[in-house]
VEXKEDO-226558 format. One line per 8 residues: their letters; for each residue x, y, z of C-alpha. Coordinates in steps of 0.5 Angstrom, whole numbers, always signed. Layout:
N
A = X,Y,Z  ... $
This chain:
331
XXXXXXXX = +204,+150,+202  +212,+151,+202  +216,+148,+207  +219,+155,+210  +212,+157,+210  +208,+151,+214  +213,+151,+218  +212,+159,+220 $
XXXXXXXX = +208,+161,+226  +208,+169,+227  +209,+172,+233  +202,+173,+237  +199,+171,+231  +193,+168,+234  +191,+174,+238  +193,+178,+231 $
XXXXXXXX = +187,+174,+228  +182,+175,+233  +183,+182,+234  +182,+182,+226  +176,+178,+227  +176,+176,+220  +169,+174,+217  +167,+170,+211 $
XXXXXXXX = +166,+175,+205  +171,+180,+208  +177,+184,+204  +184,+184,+209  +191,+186,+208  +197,+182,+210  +202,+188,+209  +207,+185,+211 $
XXXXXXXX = +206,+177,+208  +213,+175,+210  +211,+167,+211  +205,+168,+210  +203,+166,+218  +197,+171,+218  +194,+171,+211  +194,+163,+212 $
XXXXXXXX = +190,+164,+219  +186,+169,+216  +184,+165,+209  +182,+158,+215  +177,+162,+219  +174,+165,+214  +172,+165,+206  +175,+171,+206 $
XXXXXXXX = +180,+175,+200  +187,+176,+202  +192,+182,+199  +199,+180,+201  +204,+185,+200  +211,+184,+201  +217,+189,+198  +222,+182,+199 $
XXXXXXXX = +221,+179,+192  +224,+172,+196  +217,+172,+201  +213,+172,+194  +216,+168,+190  +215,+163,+197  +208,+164,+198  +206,+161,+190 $
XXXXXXXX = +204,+155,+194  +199,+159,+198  +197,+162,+192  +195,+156,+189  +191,+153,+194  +187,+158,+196  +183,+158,+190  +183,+165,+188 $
XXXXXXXX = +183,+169,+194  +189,+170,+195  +193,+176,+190  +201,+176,+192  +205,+183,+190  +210,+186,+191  +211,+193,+193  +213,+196,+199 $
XXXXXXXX = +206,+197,+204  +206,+205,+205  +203,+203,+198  +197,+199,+199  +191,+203,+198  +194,+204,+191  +195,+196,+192  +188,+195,+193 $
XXXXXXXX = +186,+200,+188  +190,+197,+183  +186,+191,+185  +179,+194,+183  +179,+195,+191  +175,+201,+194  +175,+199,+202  +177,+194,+207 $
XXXXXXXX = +175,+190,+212  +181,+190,+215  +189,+191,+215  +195,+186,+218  +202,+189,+220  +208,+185,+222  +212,+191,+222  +220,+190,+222 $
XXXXXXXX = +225,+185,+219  +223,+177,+219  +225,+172,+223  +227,+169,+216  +232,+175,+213  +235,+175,+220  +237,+167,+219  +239,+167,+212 $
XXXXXXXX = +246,+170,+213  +248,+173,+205  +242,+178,+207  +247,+182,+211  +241,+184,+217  +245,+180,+222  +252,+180,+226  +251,+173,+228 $
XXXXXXXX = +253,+169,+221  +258,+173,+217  +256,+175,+210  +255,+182,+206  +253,+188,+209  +247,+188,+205  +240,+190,+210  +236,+191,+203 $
XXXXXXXX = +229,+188,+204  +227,+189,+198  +235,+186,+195  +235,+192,+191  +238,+200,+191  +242,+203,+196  +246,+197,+201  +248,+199,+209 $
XXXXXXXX = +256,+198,+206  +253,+204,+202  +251,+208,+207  +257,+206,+212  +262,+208,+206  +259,+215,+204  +255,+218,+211  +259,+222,+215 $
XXXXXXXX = +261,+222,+222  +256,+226,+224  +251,+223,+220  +253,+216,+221  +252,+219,+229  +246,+222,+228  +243,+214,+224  +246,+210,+230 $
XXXXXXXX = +243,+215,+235  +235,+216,+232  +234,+209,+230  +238,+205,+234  +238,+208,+240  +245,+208,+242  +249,+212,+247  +256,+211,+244 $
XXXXXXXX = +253,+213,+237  +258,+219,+236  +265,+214,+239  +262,+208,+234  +261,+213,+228  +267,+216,+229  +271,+208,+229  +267,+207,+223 $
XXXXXXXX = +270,+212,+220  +277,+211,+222  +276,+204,+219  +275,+205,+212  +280,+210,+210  +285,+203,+211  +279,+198,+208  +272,+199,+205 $
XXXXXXXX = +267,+196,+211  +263,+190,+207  +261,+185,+210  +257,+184,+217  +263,+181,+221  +268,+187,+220  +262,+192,+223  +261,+189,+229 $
XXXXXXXX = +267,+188,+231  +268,+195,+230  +263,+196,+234  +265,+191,+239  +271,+195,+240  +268,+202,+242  +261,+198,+246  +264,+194,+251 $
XXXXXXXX = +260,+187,+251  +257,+186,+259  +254,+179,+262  +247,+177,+260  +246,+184,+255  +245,+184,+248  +251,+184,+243  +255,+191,+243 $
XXXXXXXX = +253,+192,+235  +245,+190,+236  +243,+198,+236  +248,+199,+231  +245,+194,+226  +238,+195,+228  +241,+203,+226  +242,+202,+219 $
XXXXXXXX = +237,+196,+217  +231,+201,+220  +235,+207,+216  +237,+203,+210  +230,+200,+209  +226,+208,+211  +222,+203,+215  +220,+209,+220 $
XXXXXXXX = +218,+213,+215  +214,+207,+211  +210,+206,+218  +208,+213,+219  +205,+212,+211  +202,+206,+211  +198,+208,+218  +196,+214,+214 $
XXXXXXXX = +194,+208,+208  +191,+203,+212  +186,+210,+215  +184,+211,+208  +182,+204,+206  +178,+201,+211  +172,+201,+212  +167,+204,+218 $
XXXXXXXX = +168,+197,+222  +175,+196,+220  +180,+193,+223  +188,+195,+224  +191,+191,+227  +200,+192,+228  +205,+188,+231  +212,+191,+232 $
XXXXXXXX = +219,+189,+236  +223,+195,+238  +220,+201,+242  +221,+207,+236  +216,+202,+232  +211,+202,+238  +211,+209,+239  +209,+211,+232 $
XXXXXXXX = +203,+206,+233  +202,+208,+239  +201,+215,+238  +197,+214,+232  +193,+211,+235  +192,+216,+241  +192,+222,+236  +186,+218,+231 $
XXXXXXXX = +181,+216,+238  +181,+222,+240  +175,+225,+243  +177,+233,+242  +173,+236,+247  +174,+242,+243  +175,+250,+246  +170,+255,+249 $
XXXXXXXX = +175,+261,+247  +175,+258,+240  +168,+254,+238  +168,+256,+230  +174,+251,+230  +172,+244,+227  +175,+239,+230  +176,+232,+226 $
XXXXXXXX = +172,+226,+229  +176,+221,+231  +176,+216,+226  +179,+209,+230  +176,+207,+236  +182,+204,+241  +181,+196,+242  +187,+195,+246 $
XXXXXXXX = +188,+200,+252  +194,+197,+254  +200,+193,+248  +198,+187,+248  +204,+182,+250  +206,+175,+248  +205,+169,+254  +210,+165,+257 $
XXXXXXXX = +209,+160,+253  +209,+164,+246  +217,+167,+248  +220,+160,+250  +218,+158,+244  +220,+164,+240  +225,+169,+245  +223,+174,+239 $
XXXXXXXX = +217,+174,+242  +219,+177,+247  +219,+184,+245  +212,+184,+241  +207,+188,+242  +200,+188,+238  +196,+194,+238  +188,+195,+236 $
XXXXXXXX = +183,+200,+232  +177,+199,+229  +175,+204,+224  +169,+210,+225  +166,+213,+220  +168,+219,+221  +173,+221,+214  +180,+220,+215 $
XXXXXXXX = +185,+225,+217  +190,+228,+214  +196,+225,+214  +202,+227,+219  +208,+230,+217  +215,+226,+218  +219,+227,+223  +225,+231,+221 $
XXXXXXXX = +231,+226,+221  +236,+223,+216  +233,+219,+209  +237,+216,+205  +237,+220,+199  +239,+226,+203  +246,+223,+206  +247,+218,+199 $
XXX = +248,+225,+195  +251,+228,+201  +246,+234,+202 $
């Protein structure tokens, strides 16, 4: 076991697991490997079989060990996790019995400073999960205003997005924005920094890390995956951080469990069976304990489903907001 991953506890990683309820002879996806804390979890409960999937090549490289012991039931790969019925049908897979999401950037890219996600250490204005392809500095060079307004506003959810686009773009005609100090002190200059609230940049980052890595869009696929790999009696259990990942799951969930009463005025209209039961009515939320632990905690919800019978879906339409290759190529 590596020293990074043994020392990685995931946040609500027990009630992750419990819900997941993990059995021996089972197939599960960790969809979001990290360090490793629920495929870990999962392979000591049960005699199971684990998929770990992570599109950081660093979070695979660092789970070689847990490979190695786990004697033979855990298969690494790296890919992004909208991809895992393909995963798992590369894998001679058909169906699973359950799916495991920690869903947003990781505890140990936010720590490592030269992976730019943080305004907290100075380092390049990176955001790239998977280290390759198109950078936050990228698209601060090449969005315009209103695109880089559009950003900050959708996915980061701040108020001054147009005044914080509108420094940014002032900024670059003197000097190309490259590295996480130089962005965040020109968001400081236009959000103002109040007592016992978050750092003025902290929507800003988020903004441009969500957008950088499609993150929204990989959600709503991978949900949409999960759906048609697990089997009836499966489980998808997701663990997300911020209030536009939550709504994503909360809807799906909402739209998959329910029981369509069906119309007088229309009856030769079919309406699709649920295909998820609900488990958690309400989020579930980290304790006291858990949170002074790991203040990242805090913000955690963990939501719940187990799979009916009934055929999945059809997958939802993305929303219409801006994507990556449209503002790169200046559509």
């Amino acid at each position: 076991m590596s020293a990074h991953a043994s020392r990685h506890v995931p946040v609500l990683g027990q009630e992750a697991v419990d819900y997941l309820s993990p059995r021996s002879g089972g197939i599960y996806v960790d969809a979001t490997f990290g360090a490793g804390g629920y495929s870990r979890a999962i392979l000591d409960v049960a005699d199971s079989r684990v998929i770990g999937i992570d599109r950081d090549r660093s979070a695979i490289t660092g789970g070689f060990d847990l490979v190695d012991g786990a004697g033979g039931r855990l298969t690494l790969v790296e890919d992004r996790f909208s991809n895992l019925a393909e995963i798992c049908a590369a894998q001679g897979i058909d169906a699973v019995d359950g799916v495991v999401m920690d869903v947003g950037v990781s505890s140990m890219q936010l720590d490592q400073a030269e992976r730019g996600f943080s305004f907290r250490g100075h380092g390049p204005l990176d955001m790239r999960m998977a280290q390759s392809g198109v950078t936050a500095a990228d698209v601060v060079a090449k969005a315009s205003e209103k695109e880089l307004a559009d950003i900050i506003y959708i996915f980061g959810e701040e108020r001054h997005s147009r005044g914080v686009a509108r420094a940014i773009v002032a900024a670059r005609k003197d000097a190309p924005i490259t590295t996480t100090g130089a962005l965040a002190e020109i968001v400081a200059k236009v959000v103002r920094a109040k007592p016992n609230e978050i750092h003025p940049a902290t929507r800003t980052f988020q903004a441009l890390r969500i957008f950088v890595n499609e993150e929204l869009d990989e959600l709503h696929q991978a949900l949409s995956a999960a759906e048609r790999v697990l089997k009836p009696g499966g489980r998808l259990v997701v663990v997300s951080f911020h209030s536009l990942e939550d709504r994503i799951v909360k809807n799906f969930f909402t739209e998959r469990g329910k029981v369509s009463a069906g119309s007088r005025h229309l009856p030769e209209v079919a309406q699709a069976a649920p295909s998820f039961q609900i488990l958690t009515k309400r989020p579930v939320v980290a304790g006291d304990a858990e949170v002074s632990a790991n203040p990242r905690a805090r913000s955690a919800k963990l939501r719940a489903a187990e799979r009916t019978a009934a055929a999945p879906h059809a997958a939802d339409d993305l929303p219409s907001w801006p994507r990556l290759a449209d503002v790169m190529r200046g559509g």
